[in-house]
Structure formats: structure tokens, C-alpha cells
C-alpha positions in Angstrom: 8.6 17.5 -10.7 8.5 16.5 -7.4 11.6 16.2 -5.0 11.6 13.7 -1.9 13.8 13.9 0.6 13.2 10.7 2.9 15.3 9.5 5.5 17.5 6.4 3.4 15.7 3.4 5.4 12.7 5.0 3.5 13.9 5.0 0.4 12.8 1.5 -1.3 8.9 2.7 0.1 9.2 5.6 -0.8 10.3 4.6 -5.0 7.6 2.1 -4.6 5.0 4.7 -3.7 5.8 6.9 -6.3 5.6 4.4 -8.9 2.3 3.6 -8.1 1.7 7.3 -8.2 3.5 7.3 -11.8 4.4 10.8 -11.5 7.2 12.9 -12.5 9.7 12.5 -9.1 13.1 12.1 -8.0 14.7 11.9 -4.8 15.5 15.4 -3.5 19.1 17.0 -4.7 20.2 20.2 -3.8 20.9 21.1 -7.1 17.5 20.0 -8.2 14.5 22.4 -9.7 11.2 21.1 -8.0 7.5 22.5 -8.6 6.9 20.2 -4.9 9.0 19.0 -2.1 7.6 16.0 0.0 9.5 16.2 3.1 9.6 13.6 6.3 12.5 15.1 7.7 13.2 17.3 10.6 15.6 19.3 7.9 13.9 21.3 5.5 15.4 21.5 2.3 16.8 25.1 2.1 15.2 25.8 -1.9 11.8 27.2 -1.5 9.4 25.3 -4.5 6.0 26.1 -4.7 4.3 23.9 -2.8 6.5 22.0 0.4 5.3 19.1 2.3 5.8 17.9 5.5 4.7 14.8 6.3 5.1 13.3 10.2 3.0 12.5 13.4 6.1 13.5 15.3 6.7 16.6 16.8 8.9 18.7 13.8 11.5 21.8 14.3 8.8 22.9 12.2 6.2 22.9 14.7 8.4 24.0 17.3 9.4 27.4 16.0 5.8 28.3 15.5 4.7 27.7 19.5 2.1 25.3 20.4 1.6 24.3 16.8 1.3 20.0 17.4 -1.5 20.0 19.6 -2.2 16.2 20.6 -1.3 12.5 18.6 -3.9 10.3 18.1 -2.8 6.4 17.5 -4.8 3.8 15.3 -7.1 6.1 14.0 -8.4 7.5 10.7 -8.4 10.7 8.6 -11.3 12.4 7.2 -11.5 14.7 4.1 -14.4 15.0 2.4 -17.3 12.4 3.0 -13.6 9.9 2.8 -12.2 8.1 6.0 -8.7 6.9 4.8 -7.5 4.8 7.5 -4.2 4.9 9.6 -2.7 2.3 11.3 -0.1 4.5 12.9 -0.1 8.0 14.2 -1.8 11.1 13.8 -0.7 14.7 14.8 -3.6 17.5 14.9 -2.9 21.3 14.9 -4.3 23.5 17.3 -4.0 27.0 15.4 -5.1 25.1 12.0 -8.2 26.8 10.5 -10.5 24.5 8.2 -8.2 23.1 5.6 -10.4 20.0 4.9 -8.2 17.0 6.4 -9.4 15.7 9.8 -8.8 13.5 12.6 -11.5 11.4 12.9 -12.8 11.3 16.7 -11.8 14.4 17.4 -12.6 16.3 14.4 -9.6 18.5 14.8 -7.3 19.5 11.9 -4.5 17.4 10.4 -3.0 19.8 8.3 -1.9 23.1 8.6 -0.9 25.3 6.0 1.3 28.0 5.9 1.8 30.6 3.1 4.6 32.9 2.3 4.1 34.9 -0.6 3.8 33.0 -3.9 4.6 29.7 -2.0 3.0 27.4 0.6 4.0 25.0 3.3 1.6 21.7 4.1 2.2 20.2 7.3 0.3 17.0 7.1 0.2 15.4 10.4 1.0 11.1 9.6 3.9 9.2 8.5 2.9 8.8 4.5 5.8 5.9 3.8 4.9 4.6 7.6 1.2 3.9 6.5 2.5 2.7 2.9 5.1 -0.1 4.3 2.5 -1.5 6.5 0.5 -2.0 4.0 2.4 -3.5 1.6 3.8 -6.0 3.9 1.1 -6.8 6.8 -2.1 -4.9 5.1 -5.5 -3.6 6.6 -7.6 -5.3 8.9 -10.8 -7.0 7.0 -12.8 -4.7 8.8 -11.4 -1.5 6.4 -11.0 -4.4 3.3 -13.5 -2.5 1.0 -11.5 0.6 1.4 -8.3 1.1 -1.2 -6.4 3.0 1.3 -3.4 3.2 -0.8 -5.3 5.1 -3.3 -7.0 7.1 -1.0 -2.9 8.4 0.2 -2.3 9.1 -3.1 -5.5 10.8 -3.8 -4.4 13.0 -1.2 -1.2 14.0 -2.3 -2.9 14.6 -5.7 -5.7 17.1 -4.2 -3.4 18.9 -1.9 -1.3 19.7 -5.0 -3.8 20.7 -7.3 -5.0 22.7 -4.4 -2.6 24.7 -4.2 -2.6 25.8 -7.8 0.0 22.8 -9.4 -0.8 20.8 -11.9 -0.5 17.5 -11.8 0.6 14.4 -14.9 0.5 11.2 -14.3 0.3 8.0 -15.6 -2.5 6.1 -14.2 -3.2 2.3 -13.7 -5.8 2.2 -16.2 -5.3 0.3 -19.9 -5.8 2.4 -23.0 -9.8 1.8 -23.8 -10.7 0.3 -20.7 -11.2 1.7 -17.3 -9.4 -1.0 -15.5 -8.4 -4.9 -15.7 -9.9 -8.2 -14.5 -7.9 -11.1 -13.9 -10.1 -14.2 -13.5 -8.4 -16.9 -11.8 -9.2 -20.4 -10.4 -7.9 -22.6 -7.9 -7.6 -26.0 -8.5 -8.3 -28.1 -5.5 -10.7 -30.4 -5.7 -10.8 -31.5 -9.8 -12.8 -34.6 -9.3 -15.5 -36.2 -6.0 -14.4 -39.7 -7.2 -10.5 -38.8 -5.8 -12.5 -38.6 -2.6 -13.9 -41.8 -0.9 -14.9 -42.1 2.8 -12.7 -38.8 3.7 -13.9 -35.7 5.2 -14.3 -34.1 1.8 -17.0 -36.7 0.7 -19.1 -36.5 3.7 -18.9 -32.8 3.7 -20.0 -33.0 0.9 -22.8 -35.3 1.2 -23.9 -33.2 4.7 -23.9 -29.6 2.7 -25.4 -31.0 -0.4 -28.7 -32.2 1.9 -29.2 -31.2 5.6 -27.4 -28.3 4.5 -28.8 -27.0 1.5 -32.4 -28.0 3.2 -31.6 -25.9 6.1 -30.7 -23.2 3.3 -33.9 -23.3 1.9 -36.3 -23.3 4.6 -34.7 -20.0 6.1 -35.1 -18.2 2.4 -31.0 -18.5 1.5 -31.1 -20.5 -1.4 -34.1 -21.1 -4.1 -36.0 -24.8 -4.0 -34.2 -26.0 -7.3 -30.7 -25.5 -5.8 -32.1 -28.3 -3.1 -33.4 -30.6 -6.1 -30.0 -29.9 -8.3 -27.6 -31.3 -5.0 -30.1 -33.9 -3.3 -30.0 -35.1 -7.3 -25.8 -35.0 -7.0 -26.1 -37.1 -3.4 -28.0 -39.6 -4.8 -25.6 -39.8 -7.8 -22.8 -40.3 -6.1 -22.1 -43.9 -6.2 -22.7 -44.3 -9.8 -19.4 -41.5 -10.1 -18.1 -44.0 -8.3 -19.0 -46.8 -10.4 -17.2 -44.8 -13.6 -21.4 -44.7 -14.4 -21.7 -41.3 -14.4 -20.3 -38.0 -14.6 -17.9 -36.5 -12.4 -20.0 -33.5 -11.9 -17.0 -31.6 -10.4 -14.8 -32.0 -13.2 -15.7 -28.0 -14.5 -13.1 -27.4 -16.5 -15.0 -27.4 -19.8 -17.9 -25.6 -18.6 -15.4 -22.8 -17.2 -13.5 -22.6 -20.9 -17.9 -22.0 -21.8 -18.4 -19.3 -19.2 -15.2 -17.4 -19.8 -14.8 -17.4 -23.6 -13.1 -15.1 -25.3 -11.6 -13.7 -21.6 -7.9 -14.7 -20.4 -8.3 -17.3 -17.6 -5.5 -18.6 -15.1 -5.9 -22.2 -13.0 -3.4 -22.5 -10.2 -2.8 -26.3 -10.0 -1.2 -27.9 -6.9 1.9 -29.5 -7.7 1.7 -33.5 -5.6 -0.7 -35.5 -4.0 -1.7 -36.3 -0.3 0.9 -33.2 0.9 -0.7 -30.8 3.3 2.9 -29.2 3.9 4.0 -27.0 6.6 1.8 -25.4 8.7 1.7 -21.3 9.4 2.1 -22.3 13.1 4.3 -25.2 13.2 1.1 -27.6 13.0 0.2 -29.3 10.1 -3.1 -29.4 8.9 -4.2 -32.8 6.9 -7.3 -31.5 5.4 -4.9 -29.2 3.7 -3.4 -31.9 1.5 -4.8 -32.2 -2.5 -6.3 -35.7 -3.8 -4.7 -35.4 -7.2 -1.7 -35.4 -9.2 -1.0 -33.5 -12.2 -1.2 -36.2 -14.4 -4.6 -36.9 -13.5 -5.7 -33.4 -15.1 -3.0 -33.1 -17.5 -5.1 -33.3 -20.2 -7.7 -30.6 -19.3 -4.3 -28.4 -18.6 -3.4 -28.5 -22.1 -6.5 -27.9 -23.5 -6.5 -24.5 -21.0 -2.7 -23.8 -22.4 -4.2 -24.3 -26.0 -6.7 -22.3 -25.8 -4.3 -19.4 -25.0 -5.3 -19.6 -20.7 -2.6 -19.6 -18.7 -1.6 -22.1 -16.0 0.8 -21.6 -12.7 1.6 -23.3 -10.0 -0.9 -23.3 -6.2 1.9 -24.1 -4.0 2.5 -25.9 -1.0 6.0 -25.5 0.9 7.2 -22.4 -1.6 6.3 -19.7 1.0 8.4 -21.1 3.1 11.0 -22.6 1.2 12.7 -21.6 -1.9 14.1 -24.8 -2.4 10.5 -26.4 -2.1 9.3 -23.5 -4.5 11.9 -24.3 -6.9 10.4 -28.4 -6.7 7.0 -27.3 -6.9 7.5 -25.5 -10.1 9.6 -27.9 -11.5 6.6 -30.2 -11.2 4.4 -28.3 -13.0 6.8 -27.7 -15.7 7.7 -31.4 -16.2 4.1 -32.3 -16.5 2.8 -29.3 -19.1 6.2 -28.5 -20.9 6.1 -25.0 -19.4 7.3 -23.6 -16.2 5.3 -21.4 -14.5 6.1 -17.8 -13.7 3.3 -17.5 -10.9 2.1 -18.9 -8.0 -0.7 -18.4 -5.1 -0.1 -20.3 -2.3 -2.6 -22.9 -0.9 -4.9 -21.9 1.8 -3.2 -18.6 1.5 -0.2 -19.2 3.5 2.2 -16.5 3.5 4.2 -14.4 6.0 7.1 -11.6 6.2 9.4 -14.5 4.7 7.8 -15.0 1.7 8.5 -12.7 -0.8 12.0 -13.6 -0.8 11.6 -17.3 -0.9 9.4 -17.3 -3.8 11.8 -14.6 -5.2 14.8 -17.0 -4.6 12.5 -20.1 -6.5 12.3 -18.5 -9.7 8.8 -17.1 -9.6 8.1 -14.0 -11.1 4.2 -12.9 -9.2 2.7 -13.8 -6.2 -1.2 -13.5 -6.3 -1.7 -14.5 -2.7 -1.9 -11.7 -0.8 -5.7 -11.1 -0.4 -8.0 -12.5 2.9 -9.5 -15.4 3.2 -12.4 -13.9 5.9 -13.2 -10.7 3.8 -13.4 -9.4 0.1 -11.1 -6.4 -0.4 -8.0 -4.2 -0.6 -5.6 -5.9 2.0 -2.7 -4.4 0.7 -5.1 -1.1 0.4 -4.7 -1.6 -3.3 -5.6 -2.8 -6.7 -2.2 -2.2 -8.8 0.4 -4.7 -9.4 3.5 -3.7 -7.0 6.7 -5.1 -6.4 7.1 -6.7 -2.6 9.5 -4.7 -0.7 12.5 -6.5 0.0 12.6 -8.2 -3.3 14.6 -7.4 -6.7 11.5 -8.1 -8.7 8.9 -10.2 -7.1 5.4 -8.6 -7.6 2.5 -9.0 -5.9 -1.1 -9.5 -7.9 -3.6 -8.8 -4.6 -6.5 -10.9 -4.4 -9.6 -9.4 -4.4 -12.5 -11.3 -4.1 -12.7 -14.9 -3.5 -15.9 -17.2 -4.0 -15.3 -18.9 0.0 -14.8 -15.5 1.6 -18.3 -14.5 0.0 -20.3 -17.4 1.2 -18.8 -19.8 3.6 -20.1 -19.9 6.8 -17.8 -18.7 9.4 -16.2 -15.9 6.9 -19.0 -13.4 5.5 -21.6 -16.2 5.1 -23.6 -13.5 2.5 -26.6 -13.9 0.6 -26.7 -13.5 -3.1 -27.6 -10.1 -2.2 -25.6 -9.1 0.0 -23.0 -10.5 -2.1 -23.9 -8.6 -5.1 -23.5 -5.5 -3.2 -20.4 -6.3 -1.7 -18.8 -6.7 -5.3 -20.7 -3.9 -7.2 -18.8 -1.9 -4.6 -15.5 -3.2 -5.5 -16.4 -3.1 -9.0 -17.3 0.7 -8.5 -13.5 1.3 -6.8 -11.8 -0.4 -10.0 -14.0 2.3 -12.7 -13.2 5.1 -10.4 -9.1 4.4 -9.3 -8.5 1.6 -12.4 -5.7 -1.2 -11.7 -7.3 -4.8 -11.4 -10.0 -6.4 -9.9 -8.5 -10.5 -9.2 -11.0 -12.7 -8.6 -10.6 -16.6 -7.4 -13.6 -18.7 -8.5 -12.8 -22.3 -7.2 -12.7 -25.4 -9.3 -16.3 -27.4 -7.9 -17.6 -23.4 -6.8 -19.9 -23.8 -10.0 -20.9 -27.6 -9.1 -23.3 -29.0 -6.5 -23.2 -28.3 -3.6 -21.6 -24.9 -3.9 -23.8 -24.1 -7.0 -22.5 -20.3 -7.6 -22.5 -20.7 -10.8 -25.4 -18.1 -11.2 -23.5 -15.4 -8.9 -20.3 -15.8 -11.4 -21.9 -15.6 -14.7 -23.8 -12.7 -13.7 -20.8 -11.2 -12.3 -19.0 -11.8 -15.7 -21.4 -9.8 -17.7 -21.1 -6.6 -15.4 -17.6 -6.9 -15.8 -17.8 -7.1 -19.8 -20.8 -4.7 -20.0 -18.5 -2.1 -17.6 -15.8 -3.0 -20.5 -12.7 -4.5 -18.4 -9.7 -6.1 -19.7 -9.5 -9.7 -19.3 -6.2 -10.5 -19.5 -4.5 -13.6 -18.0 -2.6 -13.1 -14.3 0.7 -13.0 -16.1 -0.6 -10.9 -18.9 -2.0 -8.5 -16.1 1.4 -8.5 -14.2 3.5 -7.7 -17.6 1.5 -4.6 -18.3 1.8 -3.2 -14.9 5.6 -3.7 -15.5 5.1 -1.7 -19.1 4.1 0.7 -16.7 6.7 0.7 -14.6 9.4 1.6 -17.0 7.5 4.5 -18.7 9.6 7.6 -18.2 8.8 11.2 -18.4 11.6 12.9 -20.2 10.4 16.2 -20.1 7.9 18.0 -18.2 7.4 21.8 -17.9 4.8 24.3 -17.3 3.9 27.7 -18.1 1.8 30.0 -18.7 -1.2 27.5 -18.4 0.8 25.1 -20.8 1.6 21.5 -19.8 4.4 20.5 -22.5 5.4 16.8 -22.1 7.7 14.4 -23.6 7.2 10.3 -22.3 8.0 7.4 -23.5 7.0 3.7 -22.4 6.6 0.0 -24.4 3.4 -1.4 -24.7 3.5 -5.2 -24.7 2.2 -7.2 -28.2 -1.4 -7.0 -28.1 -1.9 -5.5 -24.4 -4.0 -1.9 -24.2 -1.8 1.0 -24.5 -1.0 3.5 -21.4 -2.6 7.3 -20.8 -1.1 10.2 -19.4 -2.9 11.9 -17.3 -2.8 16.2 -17.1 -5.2 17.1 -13.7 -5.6 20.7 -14.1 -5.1 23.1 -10.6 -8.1 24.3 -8.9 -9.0 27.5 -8.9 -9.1 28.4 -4.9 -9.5 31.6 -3.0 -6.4 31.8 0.2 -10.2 31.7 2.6 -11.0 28.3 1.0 -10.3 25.0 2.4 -6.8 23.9 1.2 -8.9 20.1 -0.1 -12.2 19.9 -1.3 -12.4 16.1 -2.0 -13.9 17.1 -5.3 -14.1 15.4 -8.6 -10.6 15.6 -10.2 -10.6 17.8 -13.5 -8.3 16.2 -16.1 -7.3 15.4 -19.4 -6.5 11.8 -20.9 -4.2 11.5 -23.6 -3.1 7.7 -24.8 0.2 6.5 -25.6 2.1 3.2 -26.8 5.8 4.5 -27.3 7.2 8.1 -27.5 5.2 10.9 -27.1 5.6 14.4 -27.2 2.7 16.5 -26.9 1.2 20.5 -25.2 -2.3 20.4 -23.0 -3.7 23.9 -22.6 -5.7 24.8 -19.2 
């Protein structure tokens, strides 16, 4: 059990961390019987547990009573254990009598932790502010330029290793379904469902202008193969006949998606009126913004994605900014389909510090909006579900990877190659920390002139072959919340004997849950307190109670 004793304008971070970290916790009570104490006060608790924590960049009465112990603050900079650079977007304190104890500041080299040992217990002082980093980014995120990094994981990866290292076991529940090493939610928004909604406007000749000089352009310079120039010049020249009603809307995907995806959950985010670019992020509104279609002209292919057991929410306009527009918008989408939607992703991305309570206050139940639109990544530092601070019960679904952010010129602008990498690497962070991988795969991204058809079937089939969940974005949401109100009603250990009694509800038909028993590593007092190695642990799965005895 660990105890926490936070100042109280830490508290709601600090719950949120630690159910992310789905480990045995409670806020710090004097009465209380702790293995750990995590600590970001100048007070130390007065019990002695184990293993105590002090986390801060701030000079502590901790550091003063042992002279010259904070040696220098660093701002903006990163920490280093292992071959891992975890990011920090606020402070970090180095020790100046700290021997090697494998957490560094990252210009300097010098030590950011200092350990202290007093007979068969052990102080950490760990030099940032843990529920600092974790609010930030949570609320404003990372920069694109640490967006392949899941810096959230990487904190509690931390915490994990410098309790293990200092001889504690540690159980968990991890974000990671029974049978499956971590979830995929493939999603789609629907902007553009039909070329023949577009006449004369910007979106036709952009069209017309990527689909030739562009694509031409592509070609000669080795970006895109020869028949990706016959398959759009072919398109162009169609054109007026979709016009006419003589032939095929060839952005109308909708059926070929239901192809690609079958047998995986799917979710379309559908824009709720026509010709509405709404309000702007800074006050200036931006008419390309505005959709060409109402719901009733793809009400039909709605229902067929709501019959085949897909799931459909709402691709807002006003509802970050507006609870009352929210509340409209879903209304909408529930007037035309018969069901209200419990999700939304706003348009063009459009969010700010405001927005989790607005959506909160129109009824939604998930955001999936908080992502980049430049980069492909962690913004929030993270691939698990969590609930947006400020909020009740709003949770966020991060965005992960998005088909525009990939390819568009003036945002990564990747090759196919490059690309690939760029998502194996993701793909690799989902196997080793679990949660979900979201991705956004536009309506016309599998039609001329985009054409990535290719790129997203073959990323399909190393999601399948690496055996992800598919579940739909609601589906995804309601298991992390399964998660959430799993309990641990009885942990103890002794004499190398982890006894454990849980108990959580798996939803009908989602994957189960696993707890998670990392053993302690075995480390001599010369060693460095973290290793950054492999974690050595046992998986046991669950569905309801359990009560069960690991031996290490």
C-alpha cells in the first residue's frame, strides 16, 4: 500500500495518477500502515515505511538539514535513466553529494535523486514535481517535438522501478485487456462524404490541383508510384460525369471502409449541420471549416454502420465552446439516427482549457480530441483513457495518429516509409505499456487524390497480426471505466508471498482485466538505486472477485 500525502490543490491529480497507475493507494493518514510513502510536502510524515519518497524541485527541510544537499535547478529540461529521456516541462533539482543512483539531469549529467538509507528503510529524494509534470500534461500536453514519447508512462515507470529497487513488490492492474496486449480504436471523421456536395469551391479545385500537378509533381520526385498518377488523373477527368449523376461518387467510402474493417469495431464522427464553420479558436472564423452535408444526406450509410454493430458520434462544431451548442449538436445527431451519441471529437480539433467542462455540461460522456494535428503521438504523454481534470466524469480518448498529420504537406509531409516507421514505433509503445492506440482515417483518405488506402490496410494487418482489440471508441472508453472501479481489497506480503484479494466488473463481451505481481530486484546497497531493466512479473487474469497467493 502506498500512502500520499499531497498538498489538497493536488489532490484530484494526484487520484488521477494513481488510477492510471492502478495500484494499491490511499491518501496518507496517520493511522495508516504503508509499505511506501510518496511525499511532496515539506512535512515528512512522522511513520517510517519501507521505502519514503520525496518528490519536489524545490529546496526541502529535507535538503536543508543535510548541508548543501540541492545543488542547482534546471528548468525545461529532461531526465535520463537508463537509455530513457522522460521529459519535464517544469523543474529539476540535482544533488551534489548523490552517488550514481541511475536518474539524471539531462545537460548536466548530474544526479536527480539521492537516496538515503537508515537501517532496514530508505529515503528517495527525487528532484521534480511528479503531479506538476502530470497536470500539465493532462490539460496542455507535450510539445510535438517529444509526441512519440508516452511520458506519462515513462513517470509511472519510474515510480514502479524505484520501488522494486528498493526491495518492494509491486501489483497492479495494468491497461492491458485479458488476451490482448493492448486496444485499437479505429475511428473516422466524416467531412467530406461526397465531391458532388462540392462545386466551384475551394475543395473541388483543391482537389482537381492535388489529384494532377500535384500528384505529377509527386511522382517525378519518387513520393508516390506512377499508378497513383493514372488512378487520380483518371478521377479528374471523371469529374463531371459525378456531376452529371453518371458516375460514381468515388468519395462516398463508406462501404469499402465496412470491407477493410470487417469483423473490427469502427466509429464515424459525423458533423451535425451544413455550411457552419462555427467559432473560431481565436475569435476568427474560418469558412473553409464549414461541412457540405447534412445528416440526412448520409443517413442511410449511418444506419447501415449502426447495424452492423459500428458505432456513430457526433464531430462537433460549437460544443467546445458551448455546452448549450453541444447539447444542439447532439441532439442533431440523435434526431436523425434514433440514438444520441455519447462521444464527440471536435472539428479541426478545436479545444482549449474550457472544454472539458462544456462538453461535460452537454451530456457527452468521451472526448477523443485531444491529439495534434502537426505530429503523431502521446500529447497528453499517454495512451490510457483518463478522466479530464476538472470534470465529474468526462474522459478523454487521446488521438494518436491521424492520416493528415502523417502526410500533409506543411505537418510531417512523410513518405510511406517514413510513415511506416513513425507508426511501428507507436505500435511498439502500445505492446510494451498497453492502453489504446486511436487512430483517425478520414472519410475520402482511401479515395483519389489522397489514395492511402494501401498505408491503412497494411497498417490493419499489423495491428491484427500483433493481436489488438478492436473495440469501438465507446466500447474502448467503458472498459477503461471497468478498470477504474476495480478495487484491491486485500493486499499483504510476507515472507516472499504476495496474497491478494480484488474485485472488478468486466463489461458483456469486453476482455477481462490482469493483475499484475512485479517481483523486487535483488540489489546490492553499492548498486545503482534504478537499472531501467526489464520488469520481472507475473500476470494473473480476472473478470470479477479474485482471491489468489504469487510466490517470489
Amino acid at each position: 500500500m502506498i500512502g500520499v500525502a499531497v498538498d489538497p490543490a493536488d489532490r484530484e491529480v494526484a487520484g488521477e495518477f494513481f488510477e492510471l497507475f492502478k495500484t494499491p493507494w490511499e491518501f496518507w493518514r496517520k493511522e495508516g500502515s504503508y509499505d511506501a510513502v510518496l511525499c511532496t510536502l515539506d512535512s515528512i510524515p512522522d511513520q517510517r515505511p519501507r521505502l519514503l519518497l520525496l518528490y519536489g524541485s524545490r529546496s526541502m527541510p529535507f535538503d536543508q538539514a543535510r548541508k548543501n544537499l540541492l545543488h542547482s535547478r534546471y528548468s525545461g529540461t529532461g531526465l535520463v535513466f537508463g537509455n530513457t529521456r522522460i521529459p519535464i516541462h517544469g523543474g529539476v533539482a540535482t544533488f551534489a553529494c548523490a552517488s550514481d543512483a541511475g536518474l539524471r539531469e539531462e545537460s548536466s549529467g548530474k544526479a536527480a535523486l539521492f537516496a538515503e538509507h537508515v537501517e532496514d528503510s530508505a529515503i528517495l529524494r527525487v528532484g521534480y514535481d511528479l503531479f506538476d509534470e502530470i497536470r500539465h500534461l493532462l490539460t496542455v500536453g507535450q510539445p510535438a517535438k517529444d509526441a512519440g514519447l508516452p511520458t506519462l508512462e515513462l513517470h509511472i515507470a519510474l515510480l514502479r522501478n524505484l520501488m522494486t529497487g528498493m526491495g518492494l513488490a509491486v501489483v497492479e492492474i495494468p491497461p492491458i485487456p485479458d488476451r490482448h496486449p493492448f486496444i485499437v480504436c479505429l475511428t473516422h471523421d466524416i467531412d467530406h462524404p461526397a465531391i458532388r456536395n462540392h462545386w466551384c469551391d475551394h475543395t473541388m479545385f483543391g482537389f482537381l490541383y492535388r489529384a494532377t500537378v500535384g500528384t505529377l509533381t509527386s511522382v517525378c520526385r519518387g513520393r508516390k508510384p506512377l499508378r497513383d498518377l493514372c488512378s487520380n488523373w483518371t478521377a479528374a477527368l471523371k469529374l463531371p460525369f459525378v456531376y452529371l449523376g453518371m458516375a460514381q461518387d468515388f468519395w462516398a467510402q463508406f462501404d469499402r471502409y465496412a470491407t477493410l474493417e470487417q469483423g473490427m469495431g469502427s466509429t464515424y464522427f459525423v458533423i451535425p449541420r451544413k455550411n457552419d464553420p462555427g467559432k473560431g479558436l481565436d475569435g476568427h472564423v474560418a469558412a473553409a471549416r464549414a461541412a457540405r452535408y447534412d445528416l440526412m444526406d448520409v443517413e442511410p450509410q449511418l444506419k447501415r454502420v449502426l447495424s452492423s454493430g459500428c458505432e456513430v458520434e457526433l464531430h462537433g462544431i460549437d460544443a467546445w465552446c458551448e455546452s448549450g451548442k453541444g447539447r444542439e449538436e447532439g441532439d442533431m445527431v440523435s434526431q436523425a439516427l434514433g440514438t444520441q451519441p455519447s462521444g464527440v471529437r471536435m472539428h479541426w480539433l478545436y479545444f482549449d482549457s474550457g472544454s472539458p467542462r462544456a462538453l461535460e455540461e452537454a451530456g457527452f460522456l468521451y472526448d477523443s480530441t485531444f491529439g495534434y494535428n502537426e505530429a503523431v503521438g502521446y500529447r497528453a504523454g499517454t495512451g490510457q483513457v483518463y478522466k479530464s481534470l476538472g470534470t465529474a466524469g468526462l474522459y478523454e480518448l487521446p488521438l494518436h495518429v491521424m492520416d493528415t498529420a502523417l502526410f500533409y504537406p506543411g505537418r510531417l509531409n512523410l513518405s510511406d516509409a517514413d510513415a511506416w516507421g513513425a507508426v511501428l514505433r507507436l505500435i511498439d509503445v502500445a505492446a510494451r505499456f498497453g492502453g489504446v492506440l486511436t487512430l483517425n482515417w478520414h472519410d475520402r483518405s482511401i479515395a483519389p487524390e489522397r489514395l492511402w488506402e494501401g498505408f491503412y490496410l497494411k497498417l490493419l494487418q499489423e495491428l491484427k497480426s500483433r493481436g489488438a482489440w478492436f473495440p469501438g471508441a465507446a466500447e474502448a472508453v467503458g472498459w477503461f471505466r471497468a478498470r477504474r472501479s476495480a478495487s484491491f481489497d486485500f493486499v499483504r506480503i510476507e515472507n516472499g508471498v504476495v496474497k491478494i484479494r480484488a474485485s472488478v466488473k468486466a463489461g458483456s463481451g469486453a476482455p477481462g482485466f490482469r493483475i499484475r505481481v512485479h517481483r523486487p530486484k535483488v540489489r546490492k546497497m553499492e548498486e545503482p538505486v534504478l537499472t531501467g531493466a526489464s520488469p520481472d512479473f507475473v500476470d494473473i487474469p480476472f473478470q470479477s472477485d479474485i482471491e489468489t497467493a504469487i510466490t517470489f
